[in-house]
N, C-alpha and C positions, 0 to 999 in steps of 0.2 A: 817178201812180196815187192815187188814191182811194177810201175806206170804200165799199162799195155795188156799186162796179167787176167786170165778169168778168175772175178773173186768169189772166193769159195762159197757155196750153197750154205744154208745149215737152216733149223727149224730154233727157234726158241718159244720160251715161255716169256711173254709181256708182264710187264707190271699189274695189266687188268687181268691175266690169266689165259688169254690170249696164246694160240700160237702162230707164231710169224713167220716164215717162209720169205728167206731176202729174193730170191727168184719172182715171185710173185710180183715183184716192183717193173723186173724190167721190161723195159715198153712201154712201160706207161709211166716211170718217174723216175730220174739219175738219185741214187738215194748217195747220201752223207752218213756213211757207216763212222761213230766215232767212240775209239775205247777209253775210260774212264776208271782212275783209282779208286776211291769209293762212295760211297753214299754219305751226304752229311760231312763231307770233309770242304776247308774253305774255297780250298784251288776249284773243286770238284764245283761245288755250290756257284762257285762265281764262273764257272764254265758253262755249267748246264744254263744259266741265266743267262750269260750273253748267248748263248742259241735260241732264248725263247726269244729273246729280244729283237728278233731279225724272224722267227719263225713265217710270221704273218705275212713277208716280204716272199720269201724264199719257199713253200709250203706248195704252192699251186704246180714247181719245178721239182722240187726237191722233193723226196722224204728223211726226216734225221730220225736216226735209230742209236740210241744208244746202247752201251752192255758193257759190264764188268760181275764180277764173280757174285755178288750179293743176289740177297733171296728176292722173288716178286715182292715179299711184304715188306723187306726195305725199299726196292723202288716204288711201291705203291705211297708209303711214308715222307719218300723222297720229292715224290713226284708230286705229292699233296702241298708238301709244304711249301716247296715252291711255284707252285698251278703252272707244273710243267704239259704243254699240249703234245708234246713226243711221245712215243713210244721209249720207256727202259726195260733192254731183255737181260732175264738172268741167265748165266754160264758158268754154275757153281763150280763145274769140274775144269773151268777154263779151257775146254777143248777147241771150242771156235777161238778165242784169244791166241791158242798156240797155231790154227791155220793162219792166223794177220799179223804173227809176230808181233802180239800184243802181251805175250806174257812177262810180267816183272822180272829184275834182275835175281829176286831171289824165290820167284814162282809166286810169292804170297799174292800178290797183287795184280789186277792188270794195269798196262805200262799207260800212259796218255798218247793216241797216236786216232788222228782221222783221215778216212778215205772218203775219195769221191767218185763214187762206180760211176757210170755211164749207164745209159740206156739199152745197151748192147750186153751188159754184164761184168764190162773189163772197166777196172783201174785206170782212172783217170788223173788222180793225183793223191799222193799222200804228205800232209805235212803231220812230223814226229816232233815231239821233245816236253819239258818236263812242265811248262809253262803253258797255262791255259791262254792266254794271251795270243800268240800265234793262232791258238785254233779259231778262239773267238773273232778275230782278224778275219780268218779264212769266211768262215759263217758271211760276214759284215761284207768281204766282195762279193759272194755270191747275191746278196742283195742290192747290189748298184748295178745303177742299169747300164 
């Protein structure tokens, strides 16, 4: 995937059982699609946290959606323990992960990597790599005015 790209549609299932339709957003909110290794892991944990931490900032512009391969009832678990306000979608089969070139080197996982669709639908930026740090970065300007 690429800056400029239309990003791919897809429906998932939400942590509250919810389903989600990334389309739905556009026009009305550039969303912050961001893929995540797993639930309850430290990187993971301190990732999803600096997102909430800026959520309140960014929220009214944005929508953050997260998704990696874990069940609702672990993001639901997940999302409790840290009184995460995002939405986490499940993609057990990793099918949406392999349209974002978000699948792990060895499949098991999905990889750390977030987008920033636009309003229009298309790819606005993606920063990748293995460190939560970068991303939560990202989050943290899009809340500066």
């Amino acid at each position: 995937m690429k800056g400029g790209e239309s990003a791919p549609d897809f429906e998932l299932k939400s942590h509250t059982g919810e389903t989600v339709r990334l389309s739905s957003y556009f026009g009305k909110k550039k969303v912050v699609l961001f893929f995540y290794v797993k639930d309850n892991t430290p990187g993971c944990a301190a990732e999803v946290n600096g997102f909430k931490n800026y959520y309140h900032k960014v929220s009214d512009k944005y929508e953050i959606l997260g998704i990696n391969q874990d069940s609702e009832d672990s993001h639901m678990k997940f999302c409790s323990e840290y009184k995460l306000p995002f939405k986490l979608l499940s993609d057990p089969g990793k099918k949406i992960a392999s349209l974002y070139d978000a699948r792990g080197t060895l499949g098991m996982y999905t990889k750390r990597i977030t987008y920033l669709i636009g309003l229009d639908g298309k790819i606005e930026r993606i920063i990748a790599g293995i460190g939560a740090s970068k991303h939560i970065e990202f989050i943290e300007s899009l809340a500066s005015p």
